[in-house]
C-alpha positions as CSV (number, residue, x, y, z in Angstrom):
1,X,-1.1,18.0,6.0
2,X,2.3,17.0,7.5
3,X,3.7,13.8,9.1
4,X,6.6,13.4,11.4
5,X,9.4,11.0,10.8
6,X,11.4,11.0,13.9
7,X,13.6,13.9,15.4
8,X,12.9,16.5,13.8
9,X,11.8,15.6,9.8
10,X,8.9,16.4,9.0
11,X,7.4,15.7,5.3
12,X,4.0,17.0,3.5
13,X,1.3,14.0,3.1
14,X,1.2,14.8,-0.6
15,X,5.3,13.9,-1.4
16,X,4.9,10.5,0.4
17,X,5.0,7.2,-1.8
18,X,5.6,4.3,0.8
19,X,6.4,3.5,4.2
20,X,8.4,-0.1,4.9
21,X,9.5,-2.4,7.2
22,X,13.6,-1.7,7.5
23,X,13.7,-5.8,6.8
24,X,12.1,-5.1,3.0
25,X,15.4,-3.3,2.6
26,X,17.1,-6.7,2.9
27,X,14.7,-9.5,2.0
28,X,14.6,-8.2,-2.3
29,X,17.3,-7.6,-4.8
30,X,14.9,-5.0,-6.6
31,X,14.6,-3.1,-3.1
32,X,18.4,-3.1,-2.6
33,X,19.0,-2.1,-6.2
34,X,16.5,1.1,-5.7
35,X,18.5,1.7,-2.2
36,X,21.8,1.7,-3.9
37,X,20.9,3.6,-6.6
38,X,19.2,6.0,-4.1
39,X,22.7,6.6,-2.2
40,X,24.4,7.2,-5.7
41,X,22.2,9.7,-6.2
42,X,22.8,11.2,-2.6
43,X,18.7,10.9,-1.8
44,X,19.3,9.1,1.2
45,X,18.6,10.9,4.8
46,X,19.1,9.2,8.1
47,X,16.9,10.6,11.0
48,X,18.0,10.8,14.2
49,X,20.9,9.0,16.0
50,X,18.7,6.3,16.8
51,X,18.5,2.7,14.9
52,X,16.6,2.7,12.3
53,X,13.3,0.5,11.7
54,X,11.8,1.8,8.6
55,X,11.9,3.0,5.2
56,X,9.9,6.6,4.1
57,X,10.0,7.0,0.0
58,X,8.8,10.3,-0.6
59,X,9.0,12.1,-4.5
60,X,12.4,13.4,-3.8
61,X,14.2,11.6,-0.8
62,X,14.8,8.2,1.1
63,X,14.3,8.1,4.7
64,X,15.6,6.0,7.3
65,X,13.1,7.0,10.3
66,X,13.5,5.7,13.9
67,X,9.8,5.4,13.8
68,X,8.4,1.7,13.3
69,X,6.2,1.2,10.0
70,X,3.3,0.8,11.5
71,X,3.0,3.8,13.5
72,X,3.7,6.0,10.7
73,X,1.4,3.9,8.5
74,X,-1.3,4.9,11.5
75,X,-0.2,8.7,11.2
76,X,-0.4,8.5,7.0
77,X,-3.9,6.8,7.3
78,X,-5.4,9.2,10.2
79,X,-4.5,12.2,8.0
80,X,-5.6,10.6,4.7
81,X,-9.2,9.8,6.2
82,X,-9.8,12.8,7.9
């Protein structure tokens, strides 16, 4: 099973870890440590040339996806109950 992150990423069900809100990015010390550390380690990926509004944390990479939370939460959750 697969889930699209905006343009033209698309991840496997089984890497992803958690989906967030762009704002988590700025409202936690912890979350901009992991985000820092993240672009030191080049495992950052921007999607699109669109603005961003959320975070994908998959096994190997950090996404910024164009794609609101929610609706990708919906698209995890369909392919998770089916």
């Amino acid at each position: 099973m697969f889930i699209h992150l905006g343009g033209e990423k698309i991840i496997r069900a089984s890497e992803l870890i958690a989906i967030f809100d762009l704002s988590v990015e700025k409202s936690s010390k912890i979350s901009k440590q992991f985000i820092q550390q993240a672009e030191k380690d080049k495992k950052i990926e921007h999607i699109g040339e669109e603005e961003c509004k959320s975070l994908v944390v998959t096994q190997s990479k950090v996404y910024y996806s164009p794609i609101s939370s929610m609706t990708l939460k919906k698209r995890a959750h369909q392919l998770l109950t089916n």
